[in-house]
C-alpha positions in Angstrom: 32.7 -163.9 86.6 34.9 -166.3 88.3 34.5 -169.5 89.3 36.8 -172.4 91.4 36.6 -175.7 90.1 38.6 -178.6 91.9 39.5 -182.8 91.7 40.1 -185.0 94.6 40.3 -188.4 94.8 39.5 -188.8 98.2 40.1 -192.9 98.1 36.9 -194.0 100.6 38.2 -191.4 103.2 41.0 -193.5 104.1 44.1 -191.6 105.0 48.0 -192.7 104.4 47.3 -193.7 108.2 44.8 -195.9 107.3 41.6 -194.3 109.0 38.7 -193.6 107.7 37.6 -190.1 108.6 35.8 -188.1 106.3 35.7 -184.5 108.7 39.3 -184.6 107.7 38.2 -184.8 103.9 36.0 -181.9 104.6 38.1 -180.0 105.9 40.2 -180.2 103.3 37.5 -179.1 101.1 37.0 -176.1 103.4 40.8 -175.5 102.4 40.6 -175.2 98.9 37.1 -173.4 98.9 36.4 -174.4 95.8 32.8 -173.6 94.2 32.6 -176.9 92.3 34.4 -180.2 93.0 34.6 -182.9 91.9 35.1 -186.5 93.6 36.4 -189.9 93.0 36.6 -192.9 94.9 33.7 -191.0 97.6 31.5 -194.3 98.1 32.4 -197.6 99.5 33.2 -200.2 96.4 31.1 -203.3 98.3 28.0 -203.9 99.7 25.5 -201.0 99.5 28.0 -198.9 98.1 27.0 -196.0 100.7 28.7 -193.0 100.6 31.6 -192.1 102.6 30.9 -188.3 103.2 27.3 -189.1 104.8 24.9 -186.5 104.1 23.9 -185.2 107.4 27.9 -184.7 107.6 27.9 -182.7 104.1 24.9 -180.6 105.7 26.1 -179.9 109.0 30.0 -179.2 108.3 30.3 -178.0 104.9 28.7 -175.3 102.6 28.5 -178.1 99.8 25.6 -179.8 98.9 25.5 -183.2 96.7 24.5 -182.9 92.7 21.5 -185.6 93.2 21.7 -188.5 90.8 19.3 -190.2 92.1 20.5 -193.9 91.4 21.5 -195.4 94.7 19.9 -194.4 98.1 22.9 -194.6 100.6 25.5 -192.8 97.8 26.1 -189.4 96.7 27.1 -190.6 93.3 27.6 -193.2 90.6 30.7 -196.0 90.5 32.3 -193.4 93.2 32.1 -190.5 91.2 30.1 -187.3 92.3 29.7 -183.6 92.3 29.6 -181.2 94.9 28.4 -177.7 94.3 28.4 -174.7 97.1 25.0 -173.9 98.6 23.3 -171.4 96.4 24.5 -172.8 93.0 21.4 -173.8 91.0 21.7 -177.2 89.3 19.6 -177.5 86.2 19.9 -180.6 84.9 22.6 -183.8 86.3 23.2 -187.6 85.2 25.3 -189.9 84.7 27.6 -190.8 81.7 28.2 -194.6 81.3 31.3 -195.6 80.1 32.7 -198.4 78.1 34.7 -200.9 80.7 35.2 -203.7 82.2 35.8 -202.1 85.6 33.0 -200.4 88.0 33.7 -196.9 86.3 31.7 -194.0 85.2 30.9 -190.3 84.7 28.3 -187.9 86.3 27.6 -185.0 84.4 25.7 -181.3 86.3 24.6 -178.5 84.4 24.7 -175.4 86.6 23.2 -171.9 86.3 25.4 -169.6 87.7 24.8 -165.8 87.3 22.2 -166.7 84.2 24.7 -168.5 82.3 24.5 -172.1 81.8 27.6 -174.0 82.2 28.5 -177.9 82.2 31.1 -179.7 84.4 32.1 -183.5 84.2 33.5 -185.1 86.9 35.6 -188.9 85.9 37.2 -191.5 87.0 39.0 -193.0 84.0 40.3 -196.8 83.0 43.8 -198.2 84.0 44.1 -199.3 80.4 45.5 -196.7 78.2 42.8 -198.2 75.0 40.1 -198.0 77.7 40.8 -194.5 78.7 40.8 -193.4 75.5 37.2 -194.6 74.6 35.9 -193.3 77.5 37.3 -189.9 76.7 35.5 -190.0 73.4 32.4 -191.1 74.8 32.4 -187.9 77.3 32.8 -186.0 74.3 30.1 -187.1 73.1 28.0 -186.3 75.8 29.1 -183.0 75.9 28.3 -181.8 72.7 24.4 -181.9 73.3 24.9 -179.0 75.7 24.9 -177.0 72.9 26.7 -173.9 71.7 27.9 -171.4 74.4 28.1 -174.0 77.0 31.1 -173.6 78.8 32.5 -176.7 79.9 34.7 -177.8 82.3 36.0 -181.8 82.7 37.4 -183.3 85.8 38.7 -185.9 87.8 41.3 -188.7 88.0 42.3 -189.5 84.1 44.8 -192.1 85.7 47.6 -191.1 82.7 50.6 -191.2 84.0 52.1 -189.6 80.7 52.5 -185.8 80.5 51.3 -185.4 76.6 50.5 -188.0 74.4 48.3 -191.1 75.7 44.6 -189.7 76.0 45.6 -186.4 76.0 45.3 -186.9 72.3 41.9 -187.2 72.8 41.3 -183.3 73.5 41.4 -181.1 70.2 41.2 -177.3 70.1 39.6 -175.5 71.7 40.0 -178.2 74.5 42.4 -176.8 76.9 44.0 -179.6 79.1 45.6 -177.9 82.3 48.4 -178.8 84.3 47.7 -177.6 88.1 50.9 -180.0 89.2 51.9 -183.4 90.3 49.0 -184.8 92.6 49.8 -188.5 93.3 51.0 -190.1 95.4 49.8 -187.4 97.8 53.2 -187.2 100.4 55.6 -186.9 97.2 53.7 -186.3 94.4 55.7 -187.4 91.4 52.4 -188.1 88.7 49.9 -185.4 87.4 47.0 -187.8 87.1 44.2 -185.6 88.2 43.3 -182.8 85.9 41.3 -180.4 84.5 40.1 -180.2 80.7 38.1 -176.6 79.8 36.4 -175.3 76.6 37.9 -172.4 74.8 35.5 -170.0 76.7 37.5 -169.9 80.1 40.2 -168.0 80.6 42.2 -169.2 83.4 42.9 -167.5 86.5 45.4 -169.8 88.4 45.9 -173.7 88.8 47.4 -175.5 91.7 47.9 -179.0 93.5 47.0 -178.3 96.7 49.8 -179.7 98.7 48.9 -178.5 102.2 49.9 -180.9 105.7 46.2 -182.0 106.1 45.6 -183.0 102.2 49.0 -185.0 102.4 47.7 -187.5 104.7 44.0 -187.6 104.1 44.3 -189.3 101.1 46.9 -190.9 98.9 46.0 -188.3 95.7 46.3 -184.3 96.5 43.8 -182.7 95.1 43.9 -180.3 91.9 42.2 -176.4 91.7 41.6 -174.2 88.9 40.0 -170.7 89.0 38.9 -169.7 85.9 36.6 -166.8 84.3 34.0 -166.3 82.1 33.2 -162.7 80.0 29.9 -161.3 81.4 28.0 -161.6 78.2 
């Protein structure tokens, strides 16, 4: 069983032209195909907070449908964080993760069923501060473990670490795998891998990419970052 699993920071929908437009963030999305992603920065900061991929949009041109965290009415997710799952992807259970900060930043958390096997994904936005991100990483942790043995798990999002080991990358012990799909901000000339993806020692891993195509270097000022990975059948 394989599975695609991508991270975009999609900063509001506004482009490196400095329009909003969220069809082009969609079709983005309809690029990469992915069957799980994960998104930062997707609501408006003031205000309401409302989501900048409105729903009807979501139904009508994508084959994604919001994890429902049922927090605020006009957003699709929590501190700008949510999680988007293809149409005919059960979710079982979803929340969010609160985080230690002094910013507006948090975690939502999905538990899918997918082919009768239960698996967990994590999508994040993490601290500026290097102490910060580290807390927050442990907190996640935390969190995770209640899902139990044979969980796999997959972790997501913008860690905003600049440095390529070390920093809160210490933070990940076996059998926590942190990949590398490639250098994903800013999006024209990438030179930092901040967006990753952290998996649990029962993926194997298929392929990993930045997806660097014409559209998703303008759209937003992050590219975003795909994994395909696989699970045994039993």
């Amino acid at each position: 069983m394989e599975l695609t699993f991508a991270s975009y920071n999609i900063h509001k929908a506004v482009g490196l032209d400095r329009r909003r437009d969220p069809e082009r963030i969609l079709s983005v999305l309809h690029e990469i195909d992915a069957d799980v992603v994960a998104l930062q920065e997707a609501d408006r900061r003031f205000g309401k907070r409302e989501t900048v991929l409105p729903r009807d949009m979501l139904d009508d041109l994508s084959h994604y449908h919001a994890v429902p965290l049922n927090h605020r009415p006009d957003s699709i997710g929590w501190h700008g964080n949510a999680l988007l799952v293809k149409r005919g992807i059960s979710v079982m259970d979803a929340g969010v993760v609160p985080l230690p900060t002094l910013e507006p930043r948090g975690a939502v958390r999905a538990d899918l069923l997918v082919h009768g096997k239960r698996v967990r994904v994590v999508g994040m936005h993490l601290d500026l501060s290097g102490l910060r991100r580290r807390q927050q990483l442990r907190t996640i942790l935390g969190h995770v473990k209640d899902c139990g043995p044979n969980c796999p798990s997959v972790l997501m999002g913008d860690f905003n670490e600049w440095a390529l080991h070390g920093g809160c990358w210490r933070e990940f012990l076996s059998p926590w795998q942190v990949l590398m799909p490639g250098r994903s901000f800013p999006s024209r000339r990438p030179v930092a891998q901040l967006d990753r993806i952290v998996i649990s020692d029962e993926w194997t891993v298929t392929k990993t990419h930045a997806h660097h195509s014409a559209l998703a270097a303008v759209a937003s000022d992050h590219l975003p970052v795909v994994a395909t990975l696989g699970l045994p059948k039993k």
